[in-house]
Every structure is written in structure tokens, then in C-alpha cells.
N, C-alpha and C positions, 0 to 999 in steps of 0.2 A: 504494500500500500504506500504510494506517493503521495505525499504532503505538503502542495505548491504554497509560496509565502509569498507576502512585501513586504515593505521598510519604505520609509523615505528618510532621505539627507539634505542636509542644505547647503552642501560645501562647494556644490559648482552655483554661477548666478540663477538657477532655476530651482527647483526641486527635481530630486533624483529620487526616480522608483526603481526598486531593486527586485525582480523577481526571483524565487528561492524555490529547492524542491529538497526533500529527504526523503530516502528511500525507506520508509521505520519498519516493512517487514515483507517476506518471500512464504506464501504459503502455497504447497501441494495440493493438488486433485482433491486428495482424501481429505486434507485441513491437517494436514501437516508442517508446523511451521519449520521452514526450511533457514531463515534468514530474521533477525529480529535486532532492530539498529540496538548496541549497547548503549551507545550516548545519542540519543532524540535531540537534546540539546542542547550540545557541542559544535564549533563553528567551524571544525571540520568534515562533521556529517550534512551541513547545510551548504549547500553549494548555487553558485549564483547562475544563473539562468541568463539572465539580459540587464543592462543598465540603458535607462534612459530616462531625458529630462521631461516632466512634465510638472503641471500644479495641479492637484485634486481639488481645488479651489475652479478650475476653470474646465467645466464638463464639454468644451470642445476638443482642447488638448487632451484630456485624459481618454475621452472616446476614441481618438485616432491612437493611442500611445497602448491604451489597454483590451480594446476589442479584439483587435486580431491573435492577442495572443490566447484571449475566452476561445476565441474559434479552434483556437490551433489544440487548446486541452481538449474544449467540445471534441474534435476530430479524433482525438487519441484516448482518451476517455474512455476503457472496457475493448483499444483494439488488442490483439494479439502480434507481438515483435519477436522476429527471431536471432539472438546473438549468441555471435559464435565466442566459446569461453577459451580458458588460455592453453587447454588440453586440443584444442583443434575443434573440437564436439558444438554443434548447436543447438541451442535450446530457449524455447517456447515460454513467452512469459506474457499475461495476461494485464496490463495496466489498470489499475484500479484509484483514481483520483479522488481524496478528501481535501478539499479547500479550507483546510485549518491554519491554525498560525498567524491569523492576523487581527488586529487589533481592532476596536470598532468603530472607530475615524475612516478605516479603509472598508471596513463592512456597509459602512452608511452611504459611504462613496457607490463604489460599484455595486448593492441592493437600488440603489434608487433612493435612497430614504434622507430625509430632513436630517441635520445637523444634529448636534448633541442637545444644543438649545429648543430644540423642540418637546411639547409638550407628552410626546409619545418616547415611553422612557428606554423603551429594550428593540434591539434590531432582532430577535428573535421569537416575541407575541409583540401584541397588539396593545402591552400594560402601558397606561397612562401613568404619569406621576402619582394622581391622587389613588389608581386602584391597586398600583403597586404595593401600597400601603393598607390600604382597607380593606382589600380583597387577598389577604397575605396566605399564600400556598395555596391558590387556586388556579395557577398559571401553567400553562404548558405550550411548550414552541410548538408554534401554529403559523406562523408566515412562509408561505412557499413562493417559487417562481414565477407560477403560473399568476398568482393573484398578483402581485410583485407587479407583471407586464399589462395586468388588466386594469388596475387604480392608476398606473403610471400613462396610461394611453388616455384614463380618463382626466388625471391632471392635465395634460398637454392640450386636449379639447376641450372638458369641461360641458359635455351636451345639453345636463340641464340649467345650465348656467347658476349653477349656485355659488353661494357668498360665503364669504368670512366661515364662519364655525358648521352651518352645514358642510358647505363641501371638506373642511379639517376633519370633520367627524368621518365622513366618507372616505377618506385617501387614507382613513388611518396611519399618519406619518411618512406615504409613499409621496416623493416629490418629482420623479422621474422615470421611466423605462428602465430596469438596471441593465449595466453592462453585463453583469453575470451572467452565465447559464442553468449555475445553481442552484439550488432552492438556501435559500439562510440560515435555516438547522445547519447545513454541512458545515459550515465553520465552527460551529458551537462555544468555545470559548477558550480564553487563553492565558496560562496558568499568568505568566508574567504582569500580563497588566491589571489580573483579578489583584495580587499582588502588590503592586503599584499602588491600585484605587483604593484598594482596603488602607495598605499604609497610609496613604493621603488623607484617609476617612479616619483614624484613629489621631493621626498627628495631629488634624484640625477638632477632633474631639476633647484630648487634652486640655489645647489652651481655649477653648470654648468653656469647658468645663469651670477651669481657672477663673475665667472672667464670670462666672455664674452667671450664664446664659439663661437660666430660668427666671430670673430676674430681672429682665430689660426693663429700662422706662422710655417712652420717644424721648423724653430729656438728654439723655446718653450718646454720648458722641461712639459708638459702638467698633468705630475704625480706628479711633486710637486705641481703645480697650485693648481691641485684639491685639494692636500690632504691639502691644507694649505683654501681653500676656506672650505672644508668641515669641519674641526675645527672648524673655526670659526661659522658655520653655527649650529655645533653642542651646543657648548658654547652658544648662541644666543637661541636657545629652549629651553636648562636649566635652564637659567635666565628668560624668560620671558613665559616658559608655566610648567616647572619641567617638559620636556620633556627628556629622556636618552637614546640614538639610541647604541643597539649594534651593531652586526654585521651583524645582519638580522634584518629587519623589520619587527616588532611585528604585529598584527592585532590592539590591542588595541592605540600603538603609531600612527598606519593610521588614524583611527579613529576621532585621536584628531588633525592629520593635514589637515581632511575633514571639522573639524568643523568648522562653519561660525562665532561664539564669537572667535575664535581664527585666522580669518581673517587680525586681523587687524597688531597682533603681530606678526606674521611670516611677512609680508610684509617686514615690516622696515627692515629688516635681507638686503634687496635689495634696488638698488640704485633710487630713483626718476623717474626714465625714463623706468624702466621694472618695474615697481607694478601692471600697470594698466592692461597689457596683462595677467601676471602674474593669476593676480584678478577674473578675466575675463576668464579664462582658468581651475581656480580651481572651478566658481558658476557654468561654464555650466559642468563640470562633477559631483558637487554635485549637480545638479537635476535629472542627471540621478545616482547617487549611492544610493539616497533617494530610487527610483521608487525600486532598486533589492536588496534593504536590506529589504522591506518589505518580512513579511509574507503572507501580502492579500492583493497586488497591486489592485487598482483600473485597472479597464477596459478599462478607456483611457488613460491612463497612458502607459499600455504593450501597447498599439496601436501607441503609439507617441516616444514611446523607441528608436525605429531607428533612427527616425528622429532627435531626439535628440542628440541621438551617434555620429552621424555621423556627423553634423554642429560642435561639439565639438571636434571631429577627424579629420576635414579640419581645423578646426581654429587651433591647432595645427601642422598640416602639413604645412598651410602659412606663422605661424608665426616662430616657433622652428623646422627649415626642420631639424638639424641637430640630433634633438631629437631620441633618437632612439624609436624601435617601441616593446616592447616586446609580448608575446603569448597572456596574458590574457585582455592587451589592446585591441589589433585585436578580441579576441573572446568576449569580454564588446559588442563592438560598433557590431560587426557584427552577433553576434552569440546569444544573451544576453534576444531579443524578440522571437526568435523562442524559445528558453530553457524556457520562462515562458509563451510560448502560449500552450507549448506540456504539463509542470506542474504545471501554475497558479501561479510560483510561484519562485524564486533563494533562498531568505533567507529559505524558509522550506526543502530544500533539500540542504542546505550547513552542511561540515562537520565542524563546529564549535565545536560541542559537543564532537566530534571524537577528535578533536583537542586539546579542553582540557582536555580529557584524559591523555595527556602524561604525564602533571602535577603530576596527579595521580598516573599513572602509576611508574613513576619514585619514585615517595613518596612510593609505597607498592612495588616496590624494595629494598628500603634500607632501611626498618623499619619494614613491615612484610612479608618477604619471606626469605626462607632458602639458607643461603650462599654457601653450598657445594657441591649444585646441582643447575645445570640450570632448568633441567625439573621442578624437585620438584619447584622452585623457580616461574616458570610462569605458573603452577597449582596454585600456593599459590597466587599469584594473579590475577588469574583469579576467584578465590572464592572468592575475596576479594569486585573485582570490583561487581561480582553480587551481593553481600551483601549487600552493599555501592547503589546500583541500584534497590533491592527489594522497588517494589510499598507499601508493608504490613513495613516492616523493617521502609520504608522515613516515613509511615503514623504514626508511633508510635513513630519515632524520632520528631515528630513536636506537640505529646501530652505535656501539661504543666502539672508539681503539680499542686493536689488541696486541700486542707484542708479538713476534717471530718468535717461537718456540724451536729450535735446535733438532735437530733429526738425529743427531750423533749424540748431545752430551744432555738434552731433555732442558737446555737451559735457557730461558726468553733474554732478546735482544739482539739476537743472530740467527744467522739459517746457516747450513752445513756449508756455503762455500765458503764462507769465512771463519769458520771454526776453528780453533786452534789446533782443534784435536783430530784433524782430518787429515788422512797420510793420500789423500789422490784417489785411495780405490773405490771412495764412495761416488765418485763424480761419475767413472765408469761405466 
């Protein structure tokens, strides 16, 4: 099963979309798994496909930039390729395409669908903000392609000429034909930026917390509050974990604000009387972050997922109502056991590896590609990355020196012609 990706960068004047694919697994006739990627999320096992510049900002460019290559998966998509392997022998292998791995900035893009700032909260149902909330574990991914191309032909017409919140109501969130061919479940979600969002959502819980957010008055200049709560919350990490939050929430900073040894030192940041809920809010979401950052969930584990989401998504609804509710929350609790009953699995189909590409990507822009050309420059690395990605290339990069071991006296540093103890008749 092939797992195509993007990324975007912003190191040429344009935005660069990067296409990715990882091969995560080879099964037999019988359901015999033949092949089953070790590292899903290593930036070696992701390999780059094509570079080029577009804006997903600008659904002219990105239509010309991303369609044909919809067409070209459409085309391969369940064919059968025959490659010959390095014993001479060829053999039969069936392509099987899930369009995972991508974030949902680029889901909203190519579904067709309205921005984040739209009132319609998940690219995978139809939940509103508000019923996200009031309707909590009644949701199940229900947006397909087909409907996808029918709201979106009706956006473009509009035959019964309707207005403002009729027709919103109607397009449920579609604002476009997508470029996909997809249906929007196949992407399902992605362990990284669930990650991301959640840290993001804990960090601003905190210092909201701090400022005793249940207590507003319109009096309240509410933007100094924060910003003077969140200093301190920031200083407060860096002294007691070498935590450094910039302006976006890293993956690896979430990480370290899931961890349970660092429990104890983020608390004190908070007054006496909120740690407990606090506490209590962050164990019941680290049992469920455990279950989807696996690679190989246990069986009763996806079984108890919901239930578990959910108790942790009330308990936050009762305690922090003011809290807000962002996308990939809603799609955690709601969406999170059907995504790993359909692939067995979140962390093997997360675009982490995609993700640290940019790293790279940004490194073999400004140190090996040519400056006076864009093209030349994201050919230059795109050979780069394959290079850097070659299975034969990693396997030789990880051979050690060895010393010449002696044939005559067993002793490294020499071979028998220059041995001392060689009288001729070994050359012989």
C-alpha cells in the first residue's frame, strides 16, 4: 500500500508543493504480508515524487500544478506493474493508493472545501462548530467525492439562487469542485499535526487558565492579560523543562508537554486550585495519544478509543466550556477509531517523515541547488533528496572501515605482500 503526500515551503519566491509517496507495505494473494515499511516515518522511506511552485491560495495555479498528477494516481490507482527484481525474475505487483499524510490546509484545498475559518468544522463530516460540541460522539465520516462534485457544481451555478445562510447551509462547507479523485475519509488523519493542534490546545489552555478565563468582564483588556500570562508561562518551560515555544507549535515541543515525567513541572506554572483538573485532563488525553501514536495498536485499545475520547471531550466540555474546540480535536475524539479500524493504524500513515523533509528540503536549497534558476534549483533537489533516500546509497552509508587482516601472520594492517613474514612462496 502506497501513501502519496504534500508539504509546502517557502524558500523559492513562490510556494513549493512537494509530492511524496511511501511504500508502508507488500501483501500476497493469500494476505500474506510480504513487505511492511519499518520506519513509516523516517525521511528516508519518504521519497519525493515532483517539486513545483504553486500557491494553494490561488485555485488557478494549483489546478494546473495538481490535477494532472490526480489523473496520473487516478490512472495507476489498483493497475497491475510488472518489475523485474535484482535476481533477473519478474514480478506482479498490484498498486493500491491511500491518500494519507496530509495535513488539512491541503485537504480543504484539493476537497473543494472552505478554509479553516469556516463555520463547518471537520473536512471529514459535515460537524458545525456548534454541533461539534452538543452533538459530542455522534459523528461519523460521511463526506464523499461524489457529493464533494455535486455541492461544488452547485456552488459554481447556484440554480436556485439562494443567499447568505441558505445556500451555506446547502454546500455544507463545499466551496469548489475538488481537484481530488478521492473520496475525504481516505486521508483520514495525521498523527503529526493531531499533535501539533493538541499541543497548541493545551499550551493556550494553560495560560488561559492563568488569567482565569472564567472570569472575564468586557472591562478587561483581555490581550494584555494573555500576553503577559503567556510570558510568563513561556519563561516557566524554559527554566524548568529547556522548553522554547515559537510561534507555532512544534511536534517535538507537544511531545514533551504530553509527557507524564514532565507532569509535574508544568503544573506549578498554575495556581493550587486548577492543577488537579488540569492533571486530570492532560492523563485522560495521554491514554488516548499513546493508543494513535502507535504503529501497531492493540485491538482493544482501537475498540475502546471512542470511548475514551469522548469521556475526555465531556470532561473538558464540563469543566473548561469556554475552551475552544479546534478541527483536529473534534476529529481525535470523533473520527480517530474509524481512521484506525479502516488502516490499523494513525502513526503509520502520518506525514511525519513528509514533515521532516522541509528541514531538508530547505538545507538542499541553500547549499546544493543552483541560484539563478528556480527550475534548475528544485530538479537539483529533487536528485538530491533521492540520493539522500537511495535504499543501496543509506546501505553503504552505514558500512564501517575495516582493517586488512594478514593471510600469513592473522594480523590487521597489512595483506601478505607486504608481510614481513612472507618468504615468496605465498605469492606463487
Amino acid at each position: 500500500m502506497i501513501s502519496p503526500s504534500t508539504s509546502l515551503s517557502r524558500e523559492t519566491p513562490d510556494h513549493v508543493i512537494r509530492s511524496c509517496f511511501n511504500v508502508r507495505s507488500m501483501v500476497t494473494e493469500d494476505g500474506t504480508i510480504a513487505y511492511k515499511c519499518p520506519e513509516p516515518n523516517s525521511i528516508k522511506n519518504n521519497r519525493a515524487l515532483s517539486n513545483y511552485m504553486s500557491d494553494e491560495n490561488c485555485k488557478s495555479g494549483l489546478a494546473v500544478s495538481t490535477i494532472p498528477i490526480e489523473l496520473e494516481k487516478k490512472w495507476i490507482d489498483g493497475k497491475i506493474i510488472q518489475v523485474q527484481m535484482h535476481d533477473g525474475k519478474f514480478r506482479q505487483f498490484r498498486i493500491n493508493l491511500s491518500d494519507s499524510m496530509v495535513d488539512a490546509k491541503w485537504a480543504r484545498v484539493v476537497d473543494g472545501q472552505c478554509g479553516s475559518g469556516s463555520d463547518f468544522l471537520c473536512t471529514l463530516c459535515d460537524a458545525t462548530r456548534e454541533t461539534a460540541v452538543t452533538k459530542l460522539g455522534s459523528h461519523s465520516m460521511n463526506r464523499t467525492h461524489q457529493q464533494a462534485v455535486y455541492l461544488g457544481n452547485i456552488a459554481k451555478l447556484n440554480p436556485d439562487k439562494l443567499k447568505g445562510a441558505e445556500l451555506t447551509e446547502v454546500l455544507k462547507g463545499i466551496k469548489h469542485v475538488p481537484l481530488s479523485y478521492k473520496d475525504p475519509v481516505t486521508r483520514g488523519l495525521d498523527t503529526t499535526h493531531c499533535n501539533i493542534s493538541m499541543g497548541n490546545w493545551f499550551y493556550s489552555l494553560l495560560y488561559k487558565i492563568k488569567a482565569n478565563s472564567n472570569q472575564w468582564t468586557v472591562a478587561e483588556n483581555l490581550k494584555e492579560l494573555f500576553t503577559e500570562c503567556k510570558a510568563k508561562l513561556d519563561r516557566h518551560l524554559k527554566s524548568k523543562l529547556g522548553l522554547k515555544s515559537g510561534l507555532m507549535i512544534v511536534g517535538n515541543f507537544a511531545r514533551e508537554l504530553f509527557k507524564e515525567k514532565n507532569e509535574s513541572a508544568i503544573k506549578e506554572y498554575l495556581d493550587e486550585g486548577d492543577r488537579s483538573d488540569f492533571c486530570k485532563a492532560l492523563g485522560m488525553f495521554r491514554e488516548i495519544q499513546i493508543i494513535y501514536s502507535s504503529t501497531e495498536p492493540k485491538a482493544d485499545d482501537i475498540a475502546n478509543f471512542k470511548t475514551k475520547a469522548v469521556n475526555f471531550a465531556r470532561f473538558v466540555r464540563e469543566t473548561y466550556p469556554w475552551a475552544n474546540w479546534p478541527n483536529y480535536f473534534h476529529k481525535i475524539v470523533e473520527h480517530g477509531q474509524e481512521v484506525m479500524e479502516s488502516y490499523g493504524t494513525l502513526a503509520g500513515i502520518s506525514g511525519e517523515g513528509n514533515e521532516a523533509l522541509n528541514k531538508v528540503f530547505r538545507k538542499f536549497i541553500k547549499d546544493n541547488s543552483f541560484k539563478g534558476n528556480n527550475d534548475v534549483a528544485l530538479e537539483n533537489v529533487l536528485v538530491m533528496t533521492w540520493l539522500m533516500s537511495s535504499p543501496e546509497l543509506v546501505r553503504l552509508s552505514q558500512c564501517s572501515k575495516t582493517l586488512h587482516v594478514c593471510s600469513i601472520c592473522s594480523q590487521p594492517g597489512h595483506n601478505k605482500l607486504t608481510c614481513e613474514h612472507n618468504t615468496g612462496l605465498e605469492n606463487m
